[in-house]
C-alpha positions as CSV (number, residue, x, y, z in Angstrom):
1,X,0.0,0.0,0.0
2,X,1.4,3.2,-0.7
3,X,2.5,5.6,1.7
4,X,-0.1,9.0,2.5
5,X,1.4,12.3,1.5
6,X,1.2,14.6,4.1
7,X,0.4,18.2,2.7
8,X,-2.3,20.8,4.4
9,X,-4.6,23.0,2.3
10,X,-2.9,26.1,2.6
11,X,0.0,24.5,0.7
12,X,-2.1,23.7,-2.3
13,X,-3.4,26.9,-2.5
14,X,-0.1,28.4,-2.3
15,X,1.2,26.2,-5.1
16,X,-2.2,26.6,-6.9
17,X,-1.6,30.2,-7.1
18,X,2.4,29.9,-8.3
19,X,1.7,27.6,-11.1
20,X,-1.2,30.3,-12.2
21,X,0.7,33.0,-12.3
22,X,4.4,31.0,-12.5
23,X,5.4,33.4,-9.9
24,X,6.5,33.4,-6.4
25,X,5.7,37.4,-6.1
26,X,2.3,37.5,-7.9
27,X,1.0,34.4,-5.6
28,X,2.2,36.2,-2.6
29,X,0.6,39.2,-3.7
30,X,-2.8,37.7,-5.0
31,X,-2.2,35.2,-1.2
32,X,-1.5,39.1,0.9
33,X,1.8,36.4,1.9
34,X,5.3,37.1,2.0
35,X,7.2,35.9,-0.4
36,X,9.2,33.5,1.8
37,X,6.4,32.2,3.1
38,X,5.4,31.6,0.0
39,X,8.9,30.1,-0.8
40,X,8.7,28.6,2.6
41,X,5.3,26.5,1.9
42,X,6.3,25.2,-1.4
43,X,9.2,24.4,-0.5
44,X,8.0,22.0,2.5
45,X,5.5,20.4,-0.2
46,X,8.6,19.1,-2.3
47,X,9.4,17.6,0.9
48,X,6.6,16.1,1.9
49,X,5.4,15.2,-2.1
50,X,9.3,14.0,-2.8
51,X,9.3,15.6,-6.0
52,X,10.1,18.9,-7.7
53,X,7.3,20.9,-8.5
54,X,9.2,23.9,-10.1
55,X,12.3,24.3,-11.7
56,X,14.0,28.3,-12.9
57,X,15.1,28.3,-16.2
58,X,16.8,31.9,-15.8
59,X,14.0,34.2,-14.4
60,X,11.0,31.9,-16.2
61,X,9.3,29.5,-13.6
62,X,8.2,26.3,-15.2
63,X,6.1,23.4,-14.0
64,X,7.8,20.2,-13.9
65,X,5.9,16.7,-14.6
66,X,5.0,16.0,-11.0
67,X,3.6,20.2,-10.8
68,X,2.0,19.6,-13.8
69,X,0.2,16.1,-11.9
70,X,-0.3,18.3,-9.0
71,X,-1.9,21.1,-10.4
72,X,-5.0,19.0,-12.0
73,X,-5.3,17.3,-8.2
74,X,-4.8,20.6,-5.9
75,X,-7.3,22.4,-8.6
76,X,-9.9,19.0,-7.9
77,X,-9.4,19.3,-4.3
78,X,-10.2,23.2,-3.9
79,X,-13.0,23.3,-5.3
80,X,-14.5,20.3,-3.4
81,X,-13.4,22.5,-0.5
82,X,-15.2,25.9,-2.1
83,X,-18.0,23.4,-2.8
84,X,-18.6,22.1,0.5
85,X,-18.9,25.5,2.0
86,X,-21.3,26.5,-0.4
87,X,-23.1,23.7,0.9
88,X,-23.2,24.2,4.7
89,X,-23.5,28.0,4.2
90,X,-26.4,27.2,2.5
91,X,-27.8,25.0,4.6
92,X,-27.0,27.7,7.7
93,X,-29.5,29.8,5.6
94,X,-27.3,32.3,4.9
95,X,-27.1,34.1,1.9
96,X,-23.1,35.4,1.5
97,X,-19.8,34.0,0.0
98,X,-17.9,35.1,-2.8
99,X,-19.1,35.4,-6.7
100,X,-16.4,35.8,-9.2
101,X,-17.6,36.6,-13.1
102,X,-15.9,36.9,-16.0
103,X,-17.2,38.8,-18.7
104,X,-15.3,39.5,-22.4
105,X,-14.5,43.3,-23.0
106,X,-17.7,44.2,-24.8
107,X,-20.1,42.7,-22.1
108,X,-19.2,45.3,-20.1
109,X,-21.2,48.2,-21.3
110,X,-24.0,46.4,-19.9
111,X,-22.6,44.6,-17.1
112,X,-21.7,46.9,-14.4
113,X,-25.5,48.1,-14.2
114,X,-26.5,44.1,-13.7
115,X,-24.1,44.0,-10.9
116,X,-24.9,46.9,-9.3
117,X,-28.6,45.8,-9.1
118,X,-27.6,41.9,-8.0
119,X,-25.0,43.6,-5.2
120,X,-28.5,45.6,-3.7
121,X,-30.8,42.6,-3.3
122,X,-28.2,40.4,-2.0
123,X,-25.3,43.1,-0.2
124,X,-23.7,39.9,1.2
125,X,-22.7,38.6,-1.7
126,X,-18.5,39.9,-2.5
127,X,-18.9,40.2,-6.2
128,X,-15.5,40.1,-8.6
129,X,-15.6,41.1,-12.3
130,X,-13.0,40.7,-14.4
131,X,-13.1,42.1,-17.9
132,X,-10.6,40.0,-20.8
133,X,-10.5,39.3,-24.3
134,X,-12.7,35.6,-25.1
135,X,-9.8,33.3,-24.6
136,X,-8.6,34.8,-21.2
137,X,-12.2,34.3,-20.4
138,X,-12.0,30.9,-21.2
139,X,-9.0,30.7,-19.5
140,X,-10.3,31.4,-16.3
141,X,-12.9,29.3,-16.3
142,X,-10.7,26.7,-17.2
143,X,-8.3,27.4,-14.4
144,X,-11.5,27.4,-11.9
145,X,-11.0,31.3,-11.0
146,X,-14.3,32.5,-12.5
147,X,-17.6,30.9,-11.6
148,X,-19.6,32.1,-14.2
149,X,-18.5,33.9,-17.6
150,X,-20.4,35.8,-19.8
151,X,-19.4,36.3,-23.6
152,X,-21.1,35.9,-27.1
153,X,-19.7,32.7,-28.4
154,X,-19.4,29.8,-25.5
155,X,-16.5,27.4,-26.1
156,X,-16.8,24.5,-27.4
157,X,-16.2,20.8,-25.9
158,X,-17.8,19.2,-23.4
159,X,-16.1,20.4,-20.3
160,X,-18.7,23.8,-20.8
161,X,-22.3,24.2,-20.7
162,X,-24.0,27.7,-21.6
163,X,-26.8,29.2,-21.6
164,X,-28.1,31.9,-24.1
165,X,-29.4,34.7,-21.8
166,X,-30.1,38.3,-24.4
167,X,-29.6,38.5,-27.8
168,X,-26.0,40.3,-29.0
169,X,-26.6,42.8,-32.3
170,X,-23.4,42.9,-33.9
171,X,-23.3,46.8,-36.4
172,X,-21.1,48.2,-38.9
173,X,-20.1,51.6,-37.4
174,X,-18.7,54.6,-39.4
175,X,-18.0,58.3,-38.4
176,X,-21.2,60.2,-39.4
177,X,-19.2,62.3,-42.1
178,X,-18.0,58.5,-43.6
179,X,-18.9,58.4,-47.7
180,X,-21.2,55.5,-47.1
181,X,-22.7,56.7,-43.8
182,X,-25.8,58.0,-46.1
183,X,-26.3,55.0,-48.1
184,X,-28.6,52.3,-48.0
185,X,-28.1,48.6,-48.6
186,X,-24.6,48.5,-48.9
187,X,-23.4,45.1,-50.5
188,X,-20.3,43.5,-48.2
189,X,-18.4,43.6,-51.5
190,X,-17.9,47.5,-50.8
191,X,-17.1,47.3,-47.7
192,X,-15.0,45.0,-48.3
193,X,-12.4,47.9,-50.0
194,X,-12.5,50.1,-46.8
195,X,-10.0,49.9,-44.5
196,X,-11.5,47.9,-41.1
197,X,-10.7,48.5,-37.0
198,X,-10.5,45.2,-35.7
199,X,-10.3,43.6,-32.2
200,X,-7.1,41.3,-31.7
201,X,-6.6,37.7,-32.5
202,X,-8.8,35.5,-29.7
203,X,-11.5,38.3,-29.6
204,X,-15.0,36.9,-30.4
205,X,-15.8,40.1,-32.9
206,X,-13.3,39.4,-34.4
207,X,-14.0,36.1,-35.4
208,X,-17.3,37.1,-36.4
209,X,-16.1,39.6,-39.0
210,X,-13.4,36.8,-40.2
211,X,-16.8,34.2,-40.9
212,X,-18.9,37.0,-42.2
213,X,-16.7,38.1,-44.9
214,X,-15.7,34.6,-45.6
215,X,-19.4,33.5,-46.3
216,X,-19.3,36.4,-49.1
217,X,-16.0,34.8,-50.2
218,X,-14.4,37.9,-49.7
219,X,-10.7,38.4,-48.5
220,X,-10.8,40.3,-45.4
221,X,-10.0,44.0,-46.2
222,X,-7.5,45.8,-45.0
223,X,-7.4,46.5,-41.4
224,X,-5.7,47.3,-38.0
225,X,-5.7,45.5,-34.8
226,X,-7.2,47.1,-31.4
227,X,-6.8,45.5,-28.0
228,X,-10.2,47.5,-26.7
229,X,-13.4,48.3,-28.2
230,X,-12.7,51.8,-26.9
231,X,-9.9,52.3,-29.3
232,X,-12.0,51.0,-32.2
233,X,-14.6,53.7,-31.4
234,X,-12.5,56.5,-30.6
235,X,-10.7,55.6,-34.4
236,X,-13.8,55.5,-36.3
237,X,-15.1,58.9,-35.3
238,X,-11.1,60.1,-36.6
239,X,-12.3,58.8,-40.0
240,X,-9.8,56.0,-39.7
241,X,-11.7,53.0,-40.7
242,X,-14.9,51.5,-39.9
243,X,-15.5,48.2,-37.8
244,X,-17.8,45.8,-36.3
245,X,-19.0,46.1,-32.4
246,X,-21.4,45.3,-30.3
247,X,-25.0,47.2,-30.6
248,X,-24.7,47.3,-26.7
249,X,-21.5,48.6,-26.7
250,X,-22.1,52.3,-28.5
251,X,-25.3,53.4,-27.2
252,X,-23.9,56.9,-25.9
253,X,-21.9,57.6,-29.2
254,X,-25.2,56.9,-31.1
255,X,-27.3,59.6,-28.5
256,X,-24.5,62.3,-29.2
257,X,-23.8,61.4,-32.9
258,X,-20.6,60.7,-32.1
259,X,-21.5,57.5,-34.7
260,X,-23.7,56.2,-36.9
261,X,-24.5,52.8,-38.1
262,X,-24.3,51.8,-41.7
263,X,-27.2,50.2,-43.7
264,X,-25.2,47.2,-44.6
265,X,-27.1,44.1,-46.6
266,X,-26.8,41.1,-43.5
267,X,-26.6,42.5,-41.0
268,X,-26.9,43.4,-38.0
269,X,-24.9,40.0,-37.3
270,X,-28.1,38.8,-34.0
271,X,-25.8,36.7,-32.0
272,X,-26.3,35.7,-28.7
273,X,-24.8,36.3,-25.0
274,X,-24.4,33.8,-23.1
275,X,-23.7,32.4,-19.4
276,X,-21.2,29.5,-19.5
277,X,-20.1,27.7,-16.3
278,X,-17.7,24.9,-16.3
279,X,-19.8,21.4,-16.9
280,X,-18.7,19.6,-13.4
281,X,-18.7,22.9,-10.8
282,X,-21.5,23.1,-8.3
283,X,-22.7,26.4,-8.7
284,X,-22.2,28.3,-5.0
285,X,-25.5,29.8,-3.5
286,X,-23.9,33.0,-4.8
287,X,-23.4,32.1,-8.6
288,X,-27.3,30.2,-8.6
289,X,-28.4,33.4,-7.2
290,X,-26.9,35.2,-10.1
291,X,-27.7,33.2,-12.5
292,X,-31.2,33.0,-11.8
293,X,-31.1,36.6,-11.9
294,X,-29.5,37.3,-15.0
295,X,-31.9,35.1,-16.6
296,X,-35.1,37.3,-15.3
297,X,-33.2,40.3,-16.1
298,X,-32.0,40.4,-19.6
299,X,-35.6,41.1,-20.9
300,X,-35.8,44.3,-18.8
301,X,-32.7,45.2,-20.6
302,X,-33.2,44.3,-24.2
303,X,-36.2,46.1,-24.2
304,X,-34.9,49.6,-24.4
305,X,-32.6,48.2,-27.0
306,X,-35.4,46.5,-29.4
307,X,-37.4,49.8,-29.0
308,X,-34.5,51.6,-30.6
309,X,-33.6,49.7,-32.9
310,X,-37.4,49.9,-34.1
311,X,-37.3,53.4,-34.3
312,X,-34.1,53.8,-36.0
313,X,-36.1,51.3,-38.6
């Protein structure tokens, strides 16, 4: 039979947080450790596990085989742990914990108001947002640091589930000066000669404007890269380019005419947003709560948005 390892909690969630970040500072800092205690507890696990975990390959941290086995168990094990205190909190009757989301960069113009609304019926609750581009979204879940992540195309696989919550009106935008900002039914063949703002590599937009000028077998036009949808905006309105966004994402620039949208034949692009989870994580109290929530809210906030897109009709 072989021998039980010997290694407390606190030690897997110190080494849980290093192989994140592959960093002995950041996991102190994201622990509010030292770093030699840090140093001190992962060091002791070696001991106690008999293996390396890390090995420095100049300044770069890197997982060895045994981290690599560790990683997948200590990640198992903490969130069994986070589990069972959803559980008996629940079962105390109270209604706190900690609710982590993740949302991609363009879910965020809508977002914060949800929050805010969620964080007043239950002010228990610690809420966390982060805001990332669709992979790093995915990444999280992955890694079991968000609960629940919202974003317009879920992954696929079977390790996910989602659920389609509002629907996602993707536009052409163009400064309100822009030769075609006048025109009507614009064929994607023209647009295909202007010169296109586009979100980075791993956004979700930009996938979408990759697929949609591919179904016209068009190349895709000439273009620059943007790491935030602010940048895109604030380019178009300099008579830069045009690009693709979000509906929810340029409500204010539409009010001030900051922008307008184009009359282009296709589109808008209706996608959907959805809530994705990771397919074997018990949902806290918390992330149910939320969840259950977002559901009955999304029609209060599409409404506003399908009455003016009506009278923009």
């Amino acid at each position: 039979m072989a021998s039980m390892i010997h290694l407390t909690l606190r030690q897997l969630q110190v080494f849980e947080m290093t192989a994140r970040h592959l960093s002995h500072s950041r996991a102190a800092k994201e622990l509010y450790l030292s770093q030699p205690a840090v140093s001190m507890q992962l060091k002791q696990l070696e001991q106690n596990i008999g293996l390396p975990l890390f090995e420095q390959v100049g300044k770069q941290l890197y997982l060895t085989e045994a981290g690599s086995e560790l990683l997948h168990y200590s990640r198992s094990i903490l969130q069994q742990m986070q589990e069972m205190s959803a559980v008996f909190a629940e079962m105390k009757g109270l209604e706190h914990g900690h609710l982590n989301i993740s949302v991609v960069s363009t879910a965020n113009y809508f977002m914060p108001q949800l929050l805010a609304k969620f964080i007043q019926l239950h002010p228990k609750i610690n809420v966390s947002l982060s805001v990332a581009n669709r992979d790093a979204v995915i990444k999280q879940l992955v890694d079991n640091v968000a609960d629940l992540a919202i974003m317009g195309q879920p992954p696929e696989g079977a390790d996910m589930v989602s659920q389609s919550f509002m629907q996602n009106p993707l536009v052409v935008i163009a400064a309100p000066g822009h030769p075609l900002a006048k025109q009507k039914n614009i064929q994607p063949r023209q647009l295909s000669k202007e010169i296109f703002l586009l979100r980075e590599i791993g956004s979700g937009t930009r996938g979408v404007v990759e697929r949609f000028f591919a179904s016209h077998h068009l190349p895709l036009p000439s273009h620059m890269e943007m790491d935030t949808n602010e940048a895109i905006k604030q380019s178009v309105h300099a008579h830069i380019g045009i690009g693709i966004i979000s509906r929810h994402g340029i409500e204010l620039e539409l009010e001030t005419k900051r922008l307008c949208i184009l009359d282009v034949v296709g589109l808008p692009i209706v996608r959907d947003w959805h809530i994705v989870q990771r397919k074997n994580k018990r949902l806290s109290t918390a992330a149910n709560a939320f969840f259950k929530f977002l559901l009955e809210e999304a029609e209060r906030l599409a409404a506003p948005m399908v009455s003016k897109r009506n009278r923009a009709k």
